[in-house]
N, C-alpha and C positions, 0 to 999 in steps of 0.2 A: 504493500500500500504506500509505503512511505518513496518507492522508486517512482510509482506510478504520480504521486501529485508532486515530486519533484521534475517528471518529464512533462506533466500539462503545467508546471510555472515555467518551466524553461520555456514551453514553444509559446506561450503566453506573451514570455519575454521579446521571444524572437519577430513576431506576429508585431508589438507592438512597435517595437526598433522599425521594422520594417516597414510599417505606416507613417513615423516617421518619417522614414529616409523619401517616403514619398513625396511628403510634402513639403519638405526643406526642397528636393529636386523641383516642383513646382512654382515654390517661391523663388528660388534660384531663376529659373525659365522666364517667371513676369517682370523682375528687376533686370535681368541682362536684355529683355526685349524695350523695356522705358529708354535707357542707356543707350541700345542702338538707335530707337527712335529722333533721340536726342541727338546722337554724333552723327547718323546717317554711316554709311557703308561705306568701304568693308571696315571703319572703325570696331562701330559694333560689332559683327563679329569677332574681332578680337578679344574684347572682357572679356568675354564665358571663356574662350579655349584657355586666355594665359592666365588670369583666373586661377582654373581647374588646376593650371599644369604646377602653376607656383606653390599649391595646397599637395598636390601630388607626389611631389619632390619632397616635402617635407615627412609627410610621407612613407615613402622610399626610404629616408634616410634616417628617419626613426625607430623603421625595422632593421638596419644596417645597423647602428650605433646598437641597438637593443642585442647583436649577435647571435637570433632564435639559427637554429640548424637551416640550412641554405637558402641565411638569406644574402649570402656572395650573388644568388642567379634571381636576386628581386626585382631588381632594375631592368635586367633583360628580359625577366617572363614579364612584368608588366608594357614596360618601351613594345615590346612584337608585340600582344595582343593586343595594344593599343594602334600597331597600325592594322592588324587583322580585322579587328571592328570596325575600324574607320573605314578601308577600302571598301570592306565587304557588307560586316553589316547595317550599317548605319547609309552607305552611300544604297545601296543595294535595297533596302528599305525604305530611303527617300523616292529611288527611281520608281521602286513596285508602286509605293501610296499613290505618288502624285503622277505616275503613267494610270493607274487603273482609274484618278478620277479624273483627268485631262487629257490622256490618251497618247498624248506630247507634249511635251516641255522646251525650252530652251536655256542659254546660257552663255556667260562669255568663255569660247574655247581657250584665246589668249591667256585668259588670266590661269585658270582651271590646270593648263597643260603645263604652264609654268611651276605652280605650285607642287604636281606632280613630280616635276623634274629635279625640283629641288628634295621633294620627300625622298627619292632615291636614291640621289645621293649620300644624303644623311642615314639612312637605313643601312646602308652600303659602307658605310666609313665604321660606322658603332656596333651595326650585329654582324658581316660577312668579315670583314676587314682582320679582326679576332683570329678566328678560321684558319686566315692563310699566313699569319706573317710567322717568324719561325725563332724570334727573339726570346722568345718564352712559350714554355711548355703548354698543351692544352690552349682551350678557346680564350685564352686572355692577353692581356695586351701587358706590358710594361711600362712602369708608370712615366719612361718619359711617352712612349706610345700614346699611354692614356690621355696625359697631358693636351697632345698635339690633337688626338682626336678631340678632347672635348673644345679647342680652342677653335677648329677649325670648326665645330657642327655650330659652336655660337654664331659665330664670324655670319656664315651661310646663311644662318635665320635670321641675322641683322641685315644682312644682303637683302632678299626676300623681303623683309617688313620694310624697307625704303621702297623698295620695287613697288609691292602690295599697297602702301600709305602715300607716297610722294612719286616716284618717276611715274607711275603706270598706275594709277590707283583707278583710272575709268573701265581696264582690264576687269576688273572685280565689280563695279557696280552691274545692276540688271538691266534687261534690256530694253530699250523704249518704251516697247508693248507691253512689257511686264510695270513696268512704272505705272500705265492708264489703270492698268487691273488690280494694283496692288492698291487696298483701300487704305492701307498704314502712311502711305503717301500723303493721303488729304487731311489728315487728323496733324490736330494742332499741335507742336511739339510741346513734350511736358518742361515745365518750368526748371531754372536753376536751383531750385530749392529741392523741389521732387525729385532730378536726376544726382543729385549730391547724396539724397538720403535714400534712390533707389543702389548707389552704389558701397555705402554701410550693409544696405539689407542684403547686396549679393555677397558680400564676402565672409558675412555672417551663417547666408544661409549655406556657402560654400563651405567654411569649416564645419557645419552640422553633416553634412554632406558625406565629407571625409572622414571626419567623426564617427559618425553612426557604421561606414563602413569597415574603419578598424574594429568597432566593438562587434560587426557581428563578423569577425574573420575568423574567432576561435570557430563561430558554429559553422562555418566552410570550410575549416580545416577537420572537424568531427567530420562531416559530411563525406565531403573528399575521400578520408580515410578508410573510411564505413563503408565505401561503394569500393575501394580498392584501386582506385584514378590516382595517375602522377601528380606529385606536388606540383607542377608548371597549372593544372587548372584552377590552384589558390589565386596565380597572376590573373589569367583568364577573370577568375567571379571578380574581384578587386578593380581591375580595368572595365568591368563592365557598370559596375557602381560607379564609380567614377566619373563615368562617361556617359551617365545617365541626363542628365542636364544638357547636354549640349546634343545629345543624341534627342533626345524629348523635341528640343527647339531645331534641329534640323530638321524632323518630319513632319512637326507643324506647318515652317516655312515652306515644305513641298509640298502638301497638300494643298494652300496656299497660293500654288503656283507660284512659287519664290525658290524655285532650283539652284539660282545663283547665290541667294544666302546660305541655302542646305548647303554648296559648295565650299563656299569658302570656311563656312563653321568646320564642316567636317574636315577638313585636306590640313585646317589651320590649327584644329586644334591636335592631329597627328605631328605637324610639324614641331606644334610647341611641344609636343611631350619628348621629342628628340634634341630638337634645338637649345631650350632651356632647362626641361630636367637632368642630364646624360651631363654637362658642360659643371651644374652645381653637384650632383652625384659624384662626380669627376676628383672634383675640387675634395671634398668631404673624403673621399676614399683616400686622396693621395696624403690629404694633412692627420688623417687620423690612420693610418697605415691599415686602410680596412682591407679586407679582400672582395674584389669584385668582377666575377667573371660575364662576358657580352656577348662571346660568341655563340649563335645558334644553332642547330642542330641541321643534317641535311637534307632533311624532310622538311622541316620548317624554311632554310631557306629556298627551295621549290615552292611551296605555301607562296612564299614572299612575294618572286619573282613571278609567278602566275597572277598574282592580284595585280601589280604593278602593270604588268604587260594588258591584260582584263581591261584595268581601268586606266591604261593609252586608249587602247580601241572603244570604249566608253567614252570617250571626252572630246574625241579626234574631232566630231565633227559640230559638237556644240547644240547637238539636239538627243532628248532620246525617250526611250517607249518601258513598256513595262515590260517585255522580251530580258533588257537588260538587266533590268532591277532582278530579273531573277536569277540569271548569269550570276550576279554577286551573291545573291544570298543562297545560292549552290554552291558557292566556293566557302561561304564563313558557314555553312552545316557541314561543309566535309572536313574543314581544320576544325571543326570542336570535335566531331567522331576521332578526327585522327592525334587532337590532345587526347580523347580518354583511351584510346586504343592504337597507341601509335607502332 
């Protein structure tokens, strides 16, 4: 008796965290949507992804500093599942919604393809790069290695965010037609007072966010364990919380018919999670002599390079249908089969 009403408080417990995390994710989604109304694009999309990514890092490097058993491979199994979701399922689920209720979409290819270009490289530098170099043993880098890589994936995402905000910033906005139809256009923008205190309530409701999702990791690591899945799907549940908010607010904006903010949210906040957390991860590992290994596995990078290549021919031409959207989210159910049954 006494196991039994301690397993109905636990899931009692878990049930209500998780209602929670709901509605912190909600409130996160209406405060970062005020804030882009306010800045206009692709500003806005910026809060949410670097946001998320700067709480994320923290983090990461929480559980690093904390020393639990491997968490050397945190940072990688969350950084790859992070762009797993993004290419696949989050893009892949914007194209299904908003192709099955529009039929077609569109979007600016320029910008899109860019952003692309620059994610693979980054991906390339911090999880393959590990892999092949021969300085040190096994998938890891040496710390001047490390150095260099995290110095050069900043570099890149400061590159990007001028491109993105000042040289090419019309790359990113939507496109004409999308402007007539988007009713968020004609609404009055909210006040200096409103947007100051909708951005307290985002990074409030972001640390509950991340919050809630540490607390329930014990009950994903029970879970995990219980079913007999690799620790790499702890990454997986954790990046999927995480990316709960920005994932929420990109299928809105597709349904919406706003593909080009789904774009940029999703692609930008993959970027940030390489670009700025891996660079402060970086730093941390090297000054606190933590260990931390990046390199991925060679299933997973196949995984990689198939979403990448996917979502080239996704993007190529600046239009697309619900065909695609399912393309992706065929490929993010075959990497979650092939994390629990690799």
């Amino acid at each position: 008796m006494q196991s039994l009403s301690y397993l109905l408080n636990e899931t009692w417990f878990i049930v209500l965290m998780a209602g929670a995390l709901i509605g912190a994710v909600l409130s996160a989604v209406h405060h970062a949507e005020v804030i882009a109304h306010r800045t206009g694009e692709p500003y806005g999309t910026l809060v949410l992804a670097i946001s998320v990514t700067i709480i994320e890092a923290s983090l990461i490097i929480a559980m690093m500093v904390a020393g639990h058993e491997g968490s050397q491979f945190i940072a990688r199994d969350a950084v790859f599942a992070t762009i797993m979701i993004v290419m696949n399922g989050i893009i892949g689920l914007c194209i299904f919604m908003g192709g099955f209720k529009h039929h077609e979409m569109s979007f600016r290819n320029e910008g899109t393809n860019s952003a692309l270009a620059v994610l693979t490289a980054l991906a390339t530098f911090i999880l393959v790069m590990p892999i092949v170099t021969v300085s040190s043993p096994g998938p890891d880098f040496t710390k001047s290695q490390l150095a260099f890589a995290g110095i050069a994936s900043f570099a890149l995402y400061g590159a990007f965010i001028f491109f993105q905000t000042v040289s090419h910033r019309d790359y990113f906005l939507p496109k004409a037609e999308h402007k007539k139809t988007d009713s968020t256009s004609h609404a009055a923008k909210p006040s200096k007072l409103k947007t100051a205190t909708s951005v307290v309530l985002l990074l409030l409701s972001l640390i509950v966010v991340v919050g809630l999702a540490e607390a329930l990791n014990p009950a994903i690591e029970a879970g995990v364990k219980a079913i007999g899945a690799p620790k790499t799907v702890i990454g997986i549940a954790i990046a999927m919380l995480v990316l709960m908010p920005e994932g929420y607010a990109a299928v809105r904006a597709a349904k919406a018919n706003r593909l080009q903010s789904s774009l940029n949210l999703a692609i930008g906040s993959a970027l940030a999670s390489i670009g700025l957390t891996i660079p402060t991860v970086a730093a941390v590992a090297i000054f606190l002599n933590l260990p931390l290994s990046l390199g991925i596995s060679s299933l997973n990078t196949i995984l990689m390079y198939l979403s990448f290549f996917i979502g080239a021919l996704t993007l190529a031409i600046g239009r697309t249908t619900l065909l695609q959207g399912v393309v992706h989210l065929i490929i993010f159910f075959e990497y979650l089969f092939l994390s629990l049954v690799p």
